[in-house]
N, C-alpha and C positions, 0 to 999 in steps of 0.2 A: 339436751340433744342439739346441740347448734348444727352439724347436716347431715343432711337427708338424701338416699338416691333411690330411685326405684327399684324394686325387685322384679325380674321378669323372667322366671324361673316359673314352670307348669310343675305343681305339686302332684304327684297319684296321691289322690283321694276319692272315693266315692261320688260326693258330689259336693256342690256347695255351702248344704248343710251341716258340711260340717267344721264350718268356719262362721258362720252368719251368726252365730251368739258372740262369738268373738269381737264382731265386725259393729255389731249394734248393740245403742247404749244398754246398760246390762238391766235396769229396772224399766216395765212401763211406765209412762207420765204421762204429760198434755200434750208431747208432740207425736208417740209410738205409743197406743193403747196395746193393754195386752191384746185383745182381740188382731189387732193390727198386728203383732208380734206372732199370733200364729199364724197369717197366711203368709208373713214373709219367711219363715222357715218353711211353710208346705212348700212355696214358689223356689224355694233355692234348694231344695230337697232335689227337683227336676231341673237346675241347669249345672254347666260343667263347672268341674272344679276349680274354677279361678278366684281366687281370695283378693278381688278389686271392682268394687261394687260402688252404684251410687244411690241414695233411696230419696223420693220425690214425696214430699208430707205437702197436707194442705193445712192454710193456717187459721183458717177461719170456726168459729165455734162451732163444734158439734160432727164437724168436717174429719174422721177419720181413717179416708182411707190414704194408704203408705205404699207409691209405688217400687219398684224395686228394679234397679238397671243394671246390666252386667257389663265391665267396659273391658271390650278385647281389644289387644294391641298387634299388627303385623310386626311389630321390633323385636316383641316377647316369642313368638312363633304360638300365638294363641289358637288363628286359624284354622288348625289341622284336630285344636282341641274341641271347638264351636262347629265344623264339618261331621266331627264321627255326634255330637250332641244334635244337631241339626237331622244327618240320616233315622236316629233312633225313633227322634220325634216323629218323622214321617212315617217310620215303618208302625210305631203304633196305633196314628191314624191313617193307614192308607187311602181314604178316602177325603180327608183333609185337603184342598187346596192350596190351603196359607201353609201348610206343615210343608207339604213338597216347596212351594214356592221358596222358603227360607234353606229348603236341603240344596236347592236349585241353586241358591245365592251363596249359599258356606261354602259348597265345594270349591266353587270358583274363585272364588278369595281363598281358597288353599293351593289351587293350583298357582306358581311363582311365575308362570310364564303368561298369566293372563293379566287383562287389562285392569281388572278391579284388583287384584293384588297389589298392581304394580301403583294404583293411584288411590287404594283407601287406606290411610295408614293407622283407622281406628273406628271402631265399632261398639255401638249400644246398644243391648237387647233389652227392650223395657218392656216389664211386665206390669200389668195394670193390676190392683188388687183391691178394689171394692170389693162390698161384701158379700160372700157366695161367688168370686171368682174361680172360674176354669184354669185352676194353674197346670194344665196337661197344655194350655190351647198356646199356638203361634207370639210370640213374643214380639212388638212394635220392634223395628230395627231403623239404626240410623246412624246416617254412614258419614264419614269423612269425606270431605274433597277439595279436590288440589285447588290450587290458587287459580294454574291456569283454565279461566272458566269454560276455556271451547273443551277441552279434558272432560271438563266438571260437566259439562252440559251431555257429553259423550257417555260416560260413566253412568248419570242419571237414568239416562235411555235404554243403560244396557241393565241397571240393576231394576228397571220397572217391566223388562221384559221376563227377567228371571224370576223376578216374584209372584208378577202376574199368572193365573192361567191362559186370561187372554190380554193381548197389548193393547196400550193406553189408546184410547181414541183420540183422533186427530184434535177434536176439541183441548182434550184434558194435554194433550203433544204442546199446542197453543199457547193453553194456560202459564205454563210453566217454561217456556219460551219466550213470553213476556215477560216475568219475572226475571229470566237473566239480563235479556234487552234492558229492562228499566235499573240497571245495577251502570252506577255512572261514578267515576273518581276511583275513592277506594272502596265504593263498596262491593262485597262480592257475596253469591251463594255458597256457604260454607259444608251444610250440611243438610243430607237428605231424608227425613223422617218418613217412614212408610209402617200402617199402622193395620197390620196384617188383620188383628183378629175384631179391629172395629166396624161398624157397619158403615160407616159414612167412607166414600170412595174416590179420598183425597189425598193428598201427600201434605207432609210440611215441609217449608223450606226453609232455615235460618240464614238471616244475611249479617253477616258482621262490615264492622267499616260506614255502617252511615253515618250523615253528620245529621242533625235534628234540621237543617233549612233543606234537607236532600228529601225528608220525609214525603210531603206531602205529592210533590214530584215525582217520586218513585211508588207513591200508591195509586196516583193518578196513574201513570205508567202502564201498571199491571191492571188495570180496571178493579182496582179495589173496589167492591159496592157499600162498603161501611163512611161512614164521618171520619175526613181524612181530615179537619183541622182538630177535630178532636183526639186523635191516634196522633197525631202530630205532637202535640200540647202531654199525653202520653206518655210518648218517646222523649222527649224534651227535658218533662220532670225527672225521668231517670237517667238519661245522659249528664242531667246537672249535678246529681249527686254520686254517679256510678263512674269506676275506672274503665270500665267497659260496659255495653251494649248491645245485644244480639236481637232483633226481629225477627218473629217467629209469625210464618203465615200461613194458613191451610188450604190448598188450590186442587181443587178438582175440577171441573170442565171448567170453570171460572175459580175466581180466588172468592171464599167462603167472608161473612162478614166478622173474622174473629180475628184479633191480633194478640201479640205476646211479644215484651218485650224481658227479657234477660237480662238480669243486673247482675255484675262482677266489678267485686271490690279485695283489692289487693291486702293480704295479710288478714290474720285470724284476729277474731273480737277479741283476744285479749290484749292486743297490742294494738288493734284500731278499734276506736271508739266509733268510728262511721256506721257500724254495724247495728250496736242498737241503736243510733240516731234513725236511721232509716226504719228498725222497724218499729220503732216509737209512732212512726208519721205512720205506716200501715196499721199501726193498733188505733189511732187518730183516726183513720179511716172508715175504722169499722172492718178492713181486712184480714185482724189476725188481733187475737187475745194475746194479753199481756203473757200467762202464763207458759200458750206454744215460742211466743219469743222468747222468754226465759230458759227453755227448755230447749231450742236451738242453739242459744249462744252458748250453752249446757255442751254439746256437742264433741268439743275439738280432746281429743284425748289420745291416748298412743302408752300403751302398755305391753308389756312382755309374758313370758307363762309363769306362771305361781301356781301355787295350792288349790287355789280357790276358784280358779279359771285357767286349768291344762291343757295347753296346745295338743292338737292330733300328732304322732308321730310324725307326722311326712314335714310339718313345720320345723321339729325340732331338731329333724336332720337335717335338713337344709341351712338351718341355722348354724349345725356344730362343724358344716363342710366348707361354711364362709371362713375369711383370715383372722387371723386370732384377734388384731383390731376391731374389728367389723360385727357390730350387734343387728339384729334384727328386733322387730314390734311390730306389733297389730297398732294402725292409726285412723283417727277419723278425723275430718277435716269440714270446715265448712266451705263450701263454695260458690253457690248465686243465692239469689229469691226471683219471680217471677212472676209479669204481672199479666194477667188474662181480659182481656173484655169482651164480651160477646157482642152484636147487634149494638153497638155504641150504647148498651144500659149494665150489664153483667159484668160485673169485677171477682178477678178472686186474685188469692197470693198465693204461692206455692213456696217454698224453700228448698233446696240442693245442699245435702250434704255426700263426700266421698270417704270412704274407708277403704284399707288395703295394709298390705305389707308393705313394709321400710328397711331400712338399714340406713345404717347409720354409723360413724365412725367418733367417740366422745374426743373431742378436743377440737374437732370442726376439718379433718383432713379432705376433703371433700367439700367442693362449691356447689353442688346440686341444690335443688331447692326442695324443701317436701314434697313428698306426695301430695299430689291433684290430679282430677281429671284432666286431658287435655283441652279439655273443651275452654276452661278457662284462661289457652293461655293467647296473647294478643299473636295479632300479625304484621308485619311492618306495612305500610300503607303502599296501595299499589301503584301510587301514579310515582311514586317516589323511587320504583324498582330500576327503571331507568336513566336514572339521575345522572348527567354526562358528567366526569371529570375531567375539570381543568389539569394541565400539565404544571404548572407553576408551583410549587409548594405551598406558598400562603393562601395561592387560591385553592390550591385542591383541600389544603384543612380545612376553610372556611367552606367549603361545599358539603364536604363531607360531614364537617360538623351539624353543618344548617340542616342537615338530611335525618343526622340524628335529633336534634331537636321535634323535626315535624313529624317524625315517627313515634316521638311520644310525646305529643300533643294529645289531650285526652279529646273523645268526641264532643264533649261537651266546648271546645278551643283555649280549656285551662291547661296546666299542669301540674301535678302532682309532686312532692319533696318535702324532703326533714320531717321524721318520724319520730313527735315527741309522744309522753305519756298522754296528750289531752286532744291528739289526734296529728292526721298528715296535713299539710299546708296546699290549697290550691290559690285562695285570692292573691297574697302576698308572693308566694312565687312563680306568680304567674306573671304579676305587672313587673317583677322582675327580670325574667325570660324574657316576655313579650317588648320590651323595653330593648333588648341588648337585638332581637332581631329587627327590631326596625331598623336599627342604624347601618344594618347590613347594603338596603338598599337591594337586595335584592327582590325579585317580584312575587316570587313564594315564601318567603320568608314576611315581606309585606304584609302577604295572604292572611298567612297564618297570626301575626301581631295583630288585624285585623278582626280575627274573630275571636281572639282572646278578648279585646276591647268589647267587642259585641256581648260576651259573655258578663264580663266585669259589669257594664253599663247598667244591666240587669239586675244584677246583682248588690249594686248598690242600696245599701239601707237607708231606712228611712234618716236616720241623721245626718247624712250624708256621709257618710266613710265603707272602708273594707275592714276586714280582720283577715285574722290567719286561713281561717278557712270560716263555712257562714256557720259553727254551729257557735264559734268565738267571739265573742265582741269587739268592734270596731276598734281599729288603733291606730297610731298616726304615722307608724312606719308604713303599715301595709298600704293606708291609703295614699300614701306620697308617691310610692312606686304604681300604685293604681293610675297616678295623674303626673305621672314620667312617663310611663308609654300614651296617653291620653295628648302630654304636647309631643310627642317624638313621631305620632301620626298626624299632627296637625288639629286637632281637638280642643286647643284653649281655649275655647269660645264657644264652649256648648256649657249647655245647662249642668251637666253633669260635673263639668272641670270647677264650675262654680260653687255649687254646692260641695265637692271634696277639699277645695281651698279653705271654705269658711269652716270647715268640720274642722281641716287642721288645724288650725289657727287658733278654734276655740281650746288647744292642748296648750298654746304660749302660756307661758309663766312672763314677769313683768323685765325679766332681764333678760328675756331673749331666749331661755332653752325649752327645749320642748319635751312635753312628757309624753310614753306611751301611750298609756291608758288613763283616762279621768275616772271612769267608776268604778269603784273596790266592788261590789255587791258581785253586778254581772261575770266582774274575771275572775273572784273566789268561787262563784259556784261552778264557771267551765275547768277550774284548779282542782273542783270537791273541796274547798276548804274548807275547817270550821269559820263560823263568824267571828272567832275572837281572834284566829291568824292575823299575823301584819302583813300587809303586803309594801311597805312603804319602801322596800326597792325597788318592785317593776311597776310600781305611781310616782317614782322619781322621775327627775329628769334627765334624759339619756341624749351622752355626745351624738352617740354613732344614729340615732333618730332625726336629733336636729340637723347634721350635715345631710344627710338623707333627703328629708324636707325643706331644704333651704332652699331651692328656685324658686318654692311658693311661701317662702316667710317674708318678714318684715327685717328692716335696713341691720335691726338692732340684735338679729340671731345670728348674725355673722358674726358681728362683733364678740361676741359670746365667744363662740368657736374660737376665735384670735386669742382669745385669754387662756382656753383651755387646750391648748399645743402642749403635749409634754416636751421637757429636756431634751431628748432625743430626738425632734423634729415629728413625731408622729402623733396622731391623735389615739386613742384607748376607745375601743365599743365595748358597753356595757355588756350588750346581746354577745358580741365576738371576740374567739379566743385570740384570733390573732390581727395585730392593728392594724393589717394594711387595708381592708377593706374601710372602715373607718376614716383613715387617712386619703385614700384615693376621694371619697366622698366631700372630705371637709377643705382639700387640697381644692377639688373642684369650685368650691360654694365661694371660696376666698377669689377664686378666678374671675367668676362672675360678677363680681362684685369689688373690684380692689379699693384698696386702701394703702395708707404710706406704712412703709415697715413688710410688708405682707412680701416682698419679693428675699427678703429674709426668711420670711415662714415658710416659703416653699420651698425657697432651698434646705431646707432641713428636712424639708416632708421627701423631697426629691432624692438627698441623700439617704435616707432609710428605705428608697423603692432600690435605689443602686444597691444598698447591705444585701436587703432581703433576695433580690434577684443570682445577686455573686454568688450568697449563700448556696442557692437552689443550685446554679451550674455546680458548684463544688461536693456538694452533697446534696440530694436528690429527697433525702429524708428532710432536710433542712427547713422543707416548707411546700406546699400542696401548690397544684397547679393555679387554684383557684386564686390564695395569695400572689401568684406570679403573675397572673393575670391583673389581679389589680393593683399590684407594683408598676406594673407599666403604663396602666392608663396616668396615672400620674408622672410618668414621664413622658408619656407621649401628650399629656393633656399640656407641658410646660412648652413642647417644642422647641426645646436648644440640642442646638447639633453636639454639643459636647458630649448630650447622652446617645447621641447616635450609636456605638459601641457597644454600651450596655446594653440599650433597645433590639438592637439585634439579636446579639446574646442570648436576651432575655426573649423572644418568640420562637429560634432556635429550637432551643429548651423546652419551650410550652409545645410546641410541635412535634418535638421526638416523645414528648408523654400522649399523645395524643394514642388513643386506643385503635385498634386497626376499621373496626365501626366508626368509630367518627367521636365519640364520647372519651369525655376525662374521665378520672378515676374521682367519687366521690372526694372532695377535700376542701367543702365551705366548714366552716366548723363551728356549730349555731352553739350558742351559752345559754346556759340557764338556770341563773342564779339562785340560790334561795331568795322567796321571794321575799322577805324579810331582810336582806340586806342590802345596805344604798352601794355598796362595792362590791364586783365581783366575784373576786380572786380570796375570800376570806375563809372559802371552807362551806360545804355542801350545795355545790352547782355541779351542774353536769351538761355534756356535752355531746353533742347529736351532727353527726352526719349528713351531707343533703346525699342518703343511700342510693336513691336512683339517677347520682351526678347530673341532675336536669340544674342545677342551680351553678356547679362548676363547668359544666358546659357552654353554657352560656353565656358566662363570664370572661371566658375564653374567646369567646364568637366575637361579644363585644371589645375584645384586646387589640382582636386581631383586625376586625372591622376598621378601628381608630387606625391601628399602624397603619394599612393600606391605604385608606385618604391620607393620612399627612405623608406619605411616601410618594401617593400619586399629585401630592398639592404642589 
């Protein structure tokens, strides 16, 4: 099934029991006891029939109960289906409070002309199901809200009056008044949780968009009464590992001593290894048995009707009415974990899985992405929403670029790229990003390289180096770009730049070239290797590393590099398919560094940037922005007017690929040898994408950055 788009089609069915075997896993185990399994059919017996659900497990041993969330959408026209569900339940308990309170809230999100319609564009009904649950009673509801907070703040007001019997006290008004107040940058009140059928007489609020230094600040803010350097350290931990972050806080006439923080991590555990890293470290914790994580990563599955499990009618006609391309499935997905602390002593973990219906199209006609809740999908940052653009052409790409870069900057001030089997990259593509926007010179761009650095620092291991990402061992590529944006902020002189030199250095070989990695042990087992695999190609020594690391090498890896110039003027990356990135690197390191004979090497380096760029203008397939990009720096790094021609040309070009957002189209193209051979190109290597173009992007940034000084020099 390569894609996916949502189904938003209201099925006649009875109710939603009669999808919810479908929906969840089909055996009990450690994470769904059967006990667990019968109250979440009693509970979906009583709500409406929408087959897009999410259920809340707890992970901790002995910890049972499975709650269960119904997620309505205004796009779908769920609405009007959650309204006549909402009246029913009041009319059975008429004397119900919360029952009317919720009929009070449905309608009004049915009506199109009102203000909650028009500003909540999704809805959770979470039902709690400990054991001996009331699955007749009011369902916790929680609502979407706009970006714009004065709306969001407006909307709150009116959906606490609907709910309410009686309205919020000017205290509890206060409360949560604060909480928007203390929302500073991008962060914003996303969502409003209202927990009808529990006793404590609070709301929650989710904030997305904070950064872990905005923490402490912003609880201070709101009169948080709990340990804000501790909820700080917290949020931190989970920022550093997580794609995203949501604060979760409970405010009733004041904000309550409990937080929650919400982790979302991009792509499913078969394909990101991040997933059980993390709940390795929660089983480390003592917050969740090995077994319930085995039995969440268990999870992600998408199956169609058989014998052995037969769709209701109403699915399979809907199914036979779609185009004859177009399949439908039952999917389950996994989507956060979540970490609770009470009174700064109480810890628990929770996990987030969603299920629903799909469609799907086999051969991939369709860019939709699976099925998920909304909840987990990011939002662009809001200081960024105004972002002026220059009139200029070079400047308005490089703005717009810069804009999308800092939009997906992860909170943590990494970023995220190249999606191999042993996981996604944030150290090394991050000092790489963070590297291309310094030189921009611009002051949010600064910013942001800034606390990418802040992050790395931290991050630093003990032997002084980075890796691919921290669950990888140290290597000498990634730390070299660690300590490229370290002096392109002005940092060679700190302790950190010291220690990352001598780390690399310790990879020299006696003639100068540099190897990736020194230890077999550590990179076969982040590989799963057996111990008797060779790895003696990626413990070899690699051009496209050495040129990489040359500002911080010694006189005699240059020299190295001069020897190993192919025929063609170009230099060969082991890691990359195509040379120019290589070449721009080793082009540079001879710059710095000259020698006699060398004004011959670059002109061969220089004519293969001129091939590759002609190529590109002529054919488009010819070669990815990313290569274009780094064809130029090496011609703009030579600065002869004779390439002026080309040079134009060739930004042109990189400018008309430029996407209407600001971003290129993935097209670094990372290699990955077997690791058993000292050459690339021999047969069984594969090659990866930087998928979320945060790596072509940026390479662009920095293209264009170069052209503009030496055009304003």
């Amino acid at each position: 099934m390569s894609a996916f788009a949502p189904v938003g089609n209201n099925l006649a069915a009875s109710s939603l029991a009669d999808y919810i075997d479908l929906l969840l896993p089909s055996d009990p185990d450690a994470l769904i006891t059967a006990a667990a399994h019968v109250r979440l059919r009693a509970q979906a017996a009583m709500l409406p029939p929408i087959p897009r659900i999410a259920v809340e497990c707890r992970l901790a041993e002995g910890a049972d109960q499975v709650d269960l969330q119904l997620c309505v959408r205004r796009e779908h026209g769920d609405y009007d289906v959650v309204a006549a569900y909402a009246a029913g339940l009041a009319a059975r308990r008429p004397d119900d409070a919360a029952t009317a309170g919720l009929a009070r809230l449905a309608a009004r999100l049915a009506d199109p002309c009102s203000e909650l319609n028009g500003g909540v564009a999704e809805v959770f009904l979470e039902c709690d199901l400990p054991d001996g649950a009331d699955v007749g009673s009011a369902p916790a509801v929680f609502l979407s809200l706009p970006d714009d907070q004065q709306a969001a703040r407006s909307l709150v007001g009116e959906a606490l009056r609907l709910l309410r019997a009686a309205p919020p006290s000017q205290a509890h008004v206060a409360a949560i008044a604060a909480c928007f107040a203390a929302c500073e940058g991008d962060a914003e009140i996303s969502h409003l949780g209202v927990m009808l059928s529990r006793p404590i007489d609070a709301v929650r609020l989710n904030v997305k968009g904070l950064r872990p230094s905005q923490i402490e600040r912003f609880l201070a803010a709101c009169h948080w009464p709990g340990d804000r350097a501790r909820a700080a350290a917290l949020f931190d931990a989970a920022a550093d590992r997580a794609d995203r972050v949501t604060l979760a806080l409970d405010v009733g006439e004041a904000p309550l001593p409990r937080i929650g923080v919400e982790c979302f991590t991009d792509m499913q555990p078969q394909s990101n290894p991040a997933w059980r890293a993390r709940l390795d470290e929660l089983c480390a914790a003592g917050l969740c048995t090995p077994a319930k994580a085995d039995a969440y990563l268990a999870v992600p599955a998408a199956h169609g009707p058989d014998r052995r499990r037969p769709w209701p009618a109403d699915l399979i006609i809907d199914s036979l009415l779609r185009p004859d391309d177009e399949l439908t499935a039952l999917a389950r997905r996994v989507v956060h974990f979540k970490i609770t602390e009470t009174a700064g002593a109480h810890r628990e973990a929770k996990a987030y899985f969603g299920a629903g219906m799909i469609a799907f199209t086999p051969g991939g006609r369709s860019a939709t992405k699976a099925w998920r809740p909304e909840l987990a999908a990011p939002r662009p940052r809001r200081t960024l929403k105004a972002w002026p653009l220059p009139e200029a052409p070079l400047d308005r790409s490089l703005a717009l670029a810069t804009r999308w870069l800092l939009n997906a900057q992860q909170q943590s001030g990494l970023w995220r790229d190249f999606h191999v089997p042993t996981g996604v990259s944030d150290e090394w593509v991050s000092g790489f990003v963070g590297t291309q926007l310094a030189i921009t010179g611009d002051p949010r761009a600064l910013s942001a390289a800034e606390a990418c650095l802040a992050r790395l620092r931290r991050r630093q291991r003990t032997e002084g180096g980075w890796g691919y990402n921290t669950e990888h061992p140290c290597d000498a590529d990634s730390s070299a770009w660690a300590l490229r944006l370290a002096s392109a902020l002005g940092d060679s002189g700190s302790p950190l730049f010291r220690r990352g030199r001598a780390f690399i250095r310790s990879h020299l070989r006696q003639d100068g070239a540099l190897v990736s990695f020194l230890e077999r042990d550590s990179l076969g087992a982040v590989a799963r290797l057996p111990q008797t695999a060779s790895l003696a190609g990626w413990l070899h020594a690699h051009d496209c590393v050495t040129a990489g690391a040359a500002p911080f090498l010694v006189e005699h890896s240059t020299h190295y590099l001069r020897g190993r110039q192919q025929a063609d003027g170009a230099w060969a990356g082991y890691w990359w398919e195509h040379p120019a990135y290589p070449t721009w690197l080793a082009a540079g390191a001879l710059r710095a560094k000259p020698a006699a004979g060398d004004a011959a090497r670059l002109a061969g380096a220089e004519a293969c940037a001129q091939r590759w760029i002609g190529e590109a203008v002529a054919d488009p397939a010819a070669a990815t922005g990313f290569d274009v990009s780094c064809a130029l720096r090496i011609l703009i790094g030579g600065g002869h007017r004779a390439h002026r021609d080309c040079v134009e040309a060739g930004v042109k070009w990189l400018v008309e690929q430029q996407a209407p957002d600001g971003g290129w189209p993935p097209g670094a193209r990372l290699r990955l040898p077997a690791w058993r051979h000292l050459e690339p190109d021999v047969g069984g290597e594969m090659v990866r994408l930087d998928r979320r173009g945060a790596f072509s992007t940026a390479a662009a940034v920095g293209a264009l950055a170069e052209h503009r000084a030496a055009r304003e020099a």
